[in-house]
N, C-alpha and C positions, 0 to 999 in steps of 0.2 A: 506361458505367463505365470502359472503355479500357485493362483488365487482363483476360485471359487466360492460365490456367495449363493445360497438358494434364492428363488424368485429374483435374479437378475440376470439379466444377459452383460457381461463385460468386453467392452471392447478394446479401444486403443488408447495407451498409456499416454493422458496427457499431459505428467510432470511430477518430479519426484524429490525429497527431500531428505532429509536425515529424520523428519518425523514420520513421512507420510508418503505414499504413493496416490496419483489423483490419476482415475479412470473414465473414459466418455462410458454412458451404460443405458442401459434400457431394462426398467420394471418388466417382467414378465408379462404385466397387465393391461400395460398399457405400451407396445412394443415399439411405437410410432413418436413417441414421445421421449425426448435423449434429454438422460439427465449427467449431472458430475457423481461421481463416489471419491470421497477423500477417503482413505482407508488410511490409519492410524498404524504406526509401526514400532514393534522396539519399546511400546511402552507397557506400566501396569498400570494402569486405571485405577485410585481410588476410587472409592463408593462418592467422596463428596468431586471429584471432580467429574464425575458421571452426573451427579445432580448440578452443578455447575454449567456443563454443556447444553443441559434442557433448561435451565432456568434462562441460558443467556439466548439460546433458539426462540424461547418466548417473550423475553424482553425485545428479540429483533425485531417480533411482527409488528412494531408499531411504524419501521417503515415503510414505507410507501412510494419512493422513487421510483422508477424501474431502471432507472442507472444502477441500482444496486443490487445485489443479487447473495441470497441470505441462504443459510443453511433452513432444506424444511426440516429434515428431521436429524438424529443421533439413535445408531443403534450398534447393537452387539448382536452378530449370527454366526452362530461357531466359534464362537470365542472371537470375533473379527471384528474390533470396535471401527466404525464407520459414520459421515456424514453423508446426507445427499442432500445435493439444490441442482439448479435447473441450468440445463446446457447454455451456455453464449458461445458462436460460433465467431472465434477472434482470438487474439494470441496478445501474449503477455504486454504491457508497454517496455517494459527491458526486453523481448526479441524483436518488435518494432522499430526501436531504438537503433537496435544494429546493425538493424536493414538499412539505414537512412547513412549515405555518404555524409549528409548535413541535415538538421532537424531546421525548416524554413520559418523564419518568424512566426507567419500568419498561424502554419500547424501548428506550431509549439502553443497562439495564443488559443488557438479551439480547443486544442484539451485540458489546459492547464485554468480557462473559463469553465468548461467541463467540470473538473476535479473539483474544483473551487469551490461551485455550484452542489454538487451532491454531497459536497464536505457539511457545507450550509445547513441543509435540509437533516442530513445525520445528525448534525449536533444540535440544534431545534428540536429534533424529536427525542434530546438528554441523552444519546449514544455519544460512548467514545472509541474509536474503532480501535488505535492503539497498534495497527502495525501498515499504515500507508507507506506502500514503497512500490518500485514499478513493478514487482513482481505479483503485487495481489489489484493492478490495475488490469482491465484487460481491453483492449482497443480490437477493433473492424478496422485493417486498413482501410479498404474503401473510401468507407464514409466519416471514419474517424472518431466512431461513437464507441463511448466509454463506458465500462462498469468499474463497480466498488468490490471485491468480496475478500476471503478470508477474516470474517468477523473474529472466529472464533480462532486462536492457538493455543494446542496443548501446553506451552512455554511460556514462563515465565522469566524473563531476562533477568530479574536480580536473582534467579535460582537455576542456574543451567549449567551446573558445574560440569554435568557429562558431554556437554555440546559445543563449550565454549571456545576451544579451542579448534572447533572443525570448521576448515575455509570454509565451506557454504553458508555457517551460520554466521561468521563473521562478517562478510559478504554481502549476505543478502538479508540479514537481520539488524545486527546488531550497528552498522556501518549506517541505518537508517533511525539509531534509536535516541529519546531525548535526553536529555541531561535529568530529568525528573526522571526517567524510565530505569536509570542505570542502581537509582534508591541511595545514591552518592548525597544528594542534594535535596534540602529541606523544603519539599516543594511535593503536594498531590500530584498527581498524574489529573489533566481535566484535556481540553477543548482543546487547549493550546500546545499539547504534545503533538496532536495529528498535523500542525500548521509545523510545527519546527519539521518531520517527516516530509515533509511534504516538499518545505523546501530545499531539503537535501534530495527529493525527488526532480522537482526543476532543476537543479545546480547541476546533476548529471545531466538533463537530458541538454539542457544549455549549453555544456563544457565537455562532457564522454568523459568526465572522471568523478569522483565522486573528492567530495571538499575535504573530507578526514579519511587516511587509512592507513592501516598497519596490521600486518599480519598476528603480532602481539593485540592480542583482545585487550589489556589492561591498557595499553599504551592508546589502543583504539577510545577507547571511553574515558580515559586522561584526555582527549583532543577533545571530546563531547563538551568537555566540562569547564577546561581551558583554554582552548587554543583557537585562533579567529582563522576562518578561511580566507585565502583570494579569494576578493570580487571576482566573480563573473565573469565582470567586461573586462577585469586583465588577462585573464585567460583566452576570452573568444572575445576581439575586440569590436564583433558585428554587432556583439550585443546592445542595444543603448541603455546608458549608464541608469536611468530611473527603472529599468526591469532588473538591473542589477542590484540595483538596491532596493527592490520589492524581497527577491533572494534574501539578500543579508537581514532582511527585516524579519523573513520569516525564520531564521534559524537564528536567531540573538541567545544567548546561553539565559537570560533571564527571561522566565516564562511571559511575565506583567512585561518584557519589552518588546516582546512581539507582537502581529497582528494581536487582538482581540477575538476576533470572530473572524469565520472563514467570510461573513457578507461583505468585509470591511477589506479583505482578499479583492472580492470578486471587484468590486469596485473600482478597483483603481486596477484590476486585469483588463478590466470592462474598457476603459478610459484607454488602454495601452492598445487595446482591439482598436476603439473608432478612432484614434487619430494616428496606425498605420493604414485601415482601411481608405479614407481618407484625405491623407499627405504624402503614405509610403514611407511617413518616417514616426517615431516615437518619441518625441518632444517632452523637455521636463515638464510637472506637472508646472501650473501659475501656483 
């Protein structure tokens, strides 16, 4: 493995990127107790972005879901800059995804109520997560319950000139970022960047492609900023046409044309739940 931390036991690699390698582990002190280690890679830490990591770990605690799952702490041991939070025993929504021959209405509406819902409660508590994508979701096939995590990343998308070019990060990053995110566009970054994400998060799991892509990063975030995707339901024509345009609702290039609030989300998710529960079918709204 070729990493040793004192006072932890490391186990098995659960997932690795161009920043960071992420370990299942167990505190020496509490052995019974499995936690995550993000271990940090390939970077130099300034001093202010080391006080950055603790300031935003303290701003987290004001969550309180348990859908969501926050870094406790940041630390450097051996020169080995590192987070820890608490094991969830469940696998990415992008290797769930894979699994599935077809994503069946009902599941799609359980998580994406899910998401919706803890999206709510984060931004209520004035958090803006700023990297929603299936990769930092994590789902229990099972029973299909959800978390929220990677709060925190090293990266910053308008500054990532060493990374920009590497498929992962295009991929898995930047392929999920907003039009405000890219600093193209005279717009803060607020509430309404995690709802554009998010719908490019539904739009894969709806379709198995993602609405904008291009190996060329620049070209990628020229699509962000211009370019309208396929609906949905011309893609997957299973889809009915009002969940498809909840989709296109939530990824509009103009922030103020999007949802508003992830509650105003849930709501009309909420509505698409009871009248398939109920009909089998999803009827426009009156």
């Amino acid at each position: 493995m070729g990493i040793t931390i004192p006072d932890y036991n490391i186990g098995e690699k659960l997932g690795e990127s161009p920043q960071s390698v992420v370990y299942k582990a167990f505190h020496k002190k509490n052995p019974r107790q499995p936690l995550v280690l993000k271990i940090l890679k390939g970077v130099l830490l300034s001093e202010e972005q080391k006080r950055y990591f603790r300031q935003r770990i303290e701003h987290l605690k004001v969550l309180h879901d348990t859908r969501v799952i926050i870094p406790l702490s940041f630390k450097i041991i051996g020169g080995v800059p590192f987070f820890t939070q608490n094991y969830f025993d469940g696998i990415t929504l992008e290797q769930w995804a894979k699994k599935q021959p077809k994503i069946a209405l009902d599941k799609f509406l359980v998580i994406a109520c899910q998401i919706a819902e803890v999206l709510h409660n984060v931004h209520e508590a004035g958090i803006i997560h700023g990297g929603v994508k299936p990769h930092n979701i994590l789902i229990q096939p099972k029973n299909l319950d959800i978390r929220l995590i990677d709060f925190i990343t090293p990266l910053d998308v308008k500054d990532v000139s060493h990374f920009i070019y590497d498929p992962y990060f295009i991929e898995g990053t930047l392929a999920y970022t907003s039009p405000e995110q890219t600093g193209r566009i005279n717009h803060r970054v607020d509430f309404s960047t995690d709802l554009y994400s998010l719908g490019i998060t539904f739009y894969k799991l709806l379709t198995g492609k993602l609405p904008f892509f291009s190996t060329d990063p620049l070209e990628l975030i020229h699509s962000h900023l211009a370019e309208k995707a396929t609906p949905v339901c011309e893609l997957n024509p299973e889809i009915p046409s009002i969940l498809s345009e909840i989709v296109t609702k939530l990824m509009l290039k103009q922030p103020e044309k999007r949802y508003q609030s992830a509650s105003g989300l849930l709501a009309d998710l909420k509505q698409c739940q009871d009248n398939y529960l109920t009909t089998g079918i999803i009827s426009e709204f009156p």
